[in-house]
Structure formats: C-alpha cells, structure tokens
N, C-alpha and C positions, 0 to 999 in steps of 0.2 A: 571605516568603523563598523559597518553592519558585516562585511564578513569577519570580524573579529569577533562581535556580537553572536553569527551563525556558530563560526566555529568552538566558541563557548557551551552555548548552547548543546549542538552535538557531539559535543565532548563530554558533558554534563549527564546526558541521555546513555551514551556507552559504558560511562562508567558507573548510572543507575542501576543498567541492564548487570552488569558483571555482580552486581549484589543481589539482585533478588532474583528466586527462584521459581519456573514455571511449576505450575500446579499439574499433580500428574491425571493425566486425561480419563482414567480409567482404574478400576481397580486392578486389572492385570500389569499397566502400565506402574501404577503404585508397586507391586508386588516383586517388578523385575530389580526397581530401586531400591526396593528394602532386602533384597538376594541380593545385589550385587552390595552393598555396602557390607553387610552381616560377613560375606564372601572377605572383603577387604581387611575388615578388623578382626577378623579369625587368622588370616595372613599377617596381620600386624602382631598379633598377640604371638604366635610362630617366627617371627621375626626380634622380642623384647626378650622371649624366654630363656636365652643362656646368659642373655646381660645379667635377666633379673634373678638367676640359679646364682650369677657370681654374687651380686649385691646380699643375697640370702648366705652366702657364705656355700654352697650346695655345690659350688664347681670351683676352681682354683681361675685365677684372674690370669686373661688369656687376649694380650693385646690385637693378635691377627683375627680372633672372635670377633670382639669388639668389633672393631673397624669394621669388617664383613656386615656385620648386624647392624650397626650404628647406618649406615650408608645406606641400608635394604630401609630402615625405617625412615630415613629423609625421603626417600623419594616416594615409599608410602606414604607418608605425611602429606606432602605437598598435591598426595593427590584427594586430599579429605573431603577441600571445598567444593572438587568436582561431583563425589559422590551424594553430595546435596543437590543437585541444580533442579532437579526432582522433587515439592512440596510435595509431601504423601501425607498432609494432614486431612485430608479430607477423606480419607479412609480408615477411621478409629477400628475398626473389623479386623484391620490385618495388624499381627504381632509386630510390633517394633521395640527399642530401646530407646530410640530417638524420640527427645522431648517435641513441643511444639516453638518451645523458645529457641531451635536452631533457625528458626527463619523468622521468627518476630525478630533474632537480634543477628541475623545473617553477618552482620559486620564483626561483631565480637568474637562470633564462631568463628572467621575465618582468621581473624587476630589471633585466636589461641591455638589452629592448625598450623599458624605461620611460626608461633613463640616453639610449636613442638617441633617443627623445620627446625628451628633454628638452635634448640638445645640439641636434639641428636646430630647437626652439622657440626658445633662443638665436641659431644663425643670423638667424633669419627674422628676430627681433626689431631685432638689430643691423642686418640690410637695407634695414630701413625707411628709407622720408626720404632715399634715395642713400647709405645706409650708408657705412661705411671700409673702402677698399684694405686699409688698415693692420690692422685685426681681422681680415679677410676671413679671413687663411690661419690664423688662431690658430685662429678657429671652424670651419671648414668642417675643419681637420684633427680637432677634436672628433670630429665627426661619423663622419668615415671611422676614429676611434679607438673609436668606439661602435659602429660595425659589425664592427672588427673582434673586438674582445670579444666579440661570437655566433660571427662566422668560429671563433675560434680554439680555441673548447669544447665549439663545439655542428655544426658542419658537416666532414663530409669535406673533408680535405687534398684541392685537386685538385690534382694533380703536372704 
C-alpha cells in the first residue's frame, strides 16, 4: 500500500509540475519569453491568413491550401502551452499582450490551446482528398473561434 500511496503522490507532483509555470528569473530572461512567443503568434497569424483571405471571400476556396495551413497551425498550436512555461508577470515594464490570468488559470489556457489543436486537426482532416467548399467555412470559422477564446481571456484588448 505505501508504494501505491508514493506512487500517487509523485504522480500528483509531476502532473502539478506540468501546469504551473516557473517565474522568469530576470528581466532579460522575461524578455527572451515575450520575443519568442510574439515570434510564434506573428508565425501563426502567417500560417491563418489564406484560410482567413478564403473565409473573407478575398481568395477562391483551395483545398491543398487548406490542408498545408490547417496542419502548419496544429502543430503551432500545440506548441502554445510551451511558450508559457516562462511566468513574465513579474516584469510589468516589458510590453506584452499576455494577460496575467494565463497563469492564474494555467489549466484553462491550456484547455483552450488544446480545443484550437483540435479544431484545425479537424480542418486539415476534412481538406484532405480536395475536401468541401461546403464544410470549408463551418470549420475554418472553428478555428478562428478557438483562437478567439485565448484572444478573449487571455490577451490584451488592442483598440
């Protein structure tokens, strides 16, 4: 019973660890974290943009696009939660976008990196094979629905 108990335990402990985020040590240390995410989501928005030219009606609906970009943005996504593991709240000095409520609710944040995994793994799937016009805009507005759920709780309003 007590290594059941242990193993409990540090099991308990590794998967506390996987949710909350070290504080960053320095403000240069803050600085590399808030470049390299800024970095990621300027790639990501570079990665949404002919979805989102199609959904605007601005390009003609182009399944092997799709796919290409659907696919580029999964495996961006999935890496969101990493670009957090870095707390840079303790340097209000340095320009961010990032709320403070990404790591008071660390959990959810990563909930809603995973729902946007999971709507462009949908796209991409649906792309395949010359996919459909017809889904095209159900899904890809997932997506931009799953980005906005970070926009909307976790990043500064820009005005």
């Amino acid at each position: 019973m007590n290594r059941l108990v242990s193993f409990g335990i540090a099991a308990s402990l590794l998967a506390s660890a996987a949710v909350w985020a070290a504080p960053a040590k320095d403000a240069a240390e803050a600085q590399k974290a808030i470049d390299a995410r800024s970095a990621h989501f300027k790639e990501m928005g570079k990665a949404m943009e002919p979805i989102g030219n199609m959904l605007r009606r601005k390009a003609p609906y182009d399944a092997a696009i799709v796919e290409k970009q659907s696919a580029q943005i999964v495996e961006l996504a999935k890496l969101i939660p990493s670009k957090y593991e870095t707390d840079t709240r303790k340097f209000p000095d340095i320009k961010t976008e990032a709320l403070d409520g990404i790591w008071a609710s660390k959990a959810d944040f990563d909930a809603k990196a995973d729902g946007l995994v999971k709507a462009a793994t949908e796209l991409n799937g649906k792309s395949k094979g010359g996919g459909s016009a017809d889904t095209f805009t159900k899904d890809a507005a997932a997506v931009g629905k799953a980005c906005s759920a970070c926009h909307d709780n976790y990043r500064i309003k820009k005005s």
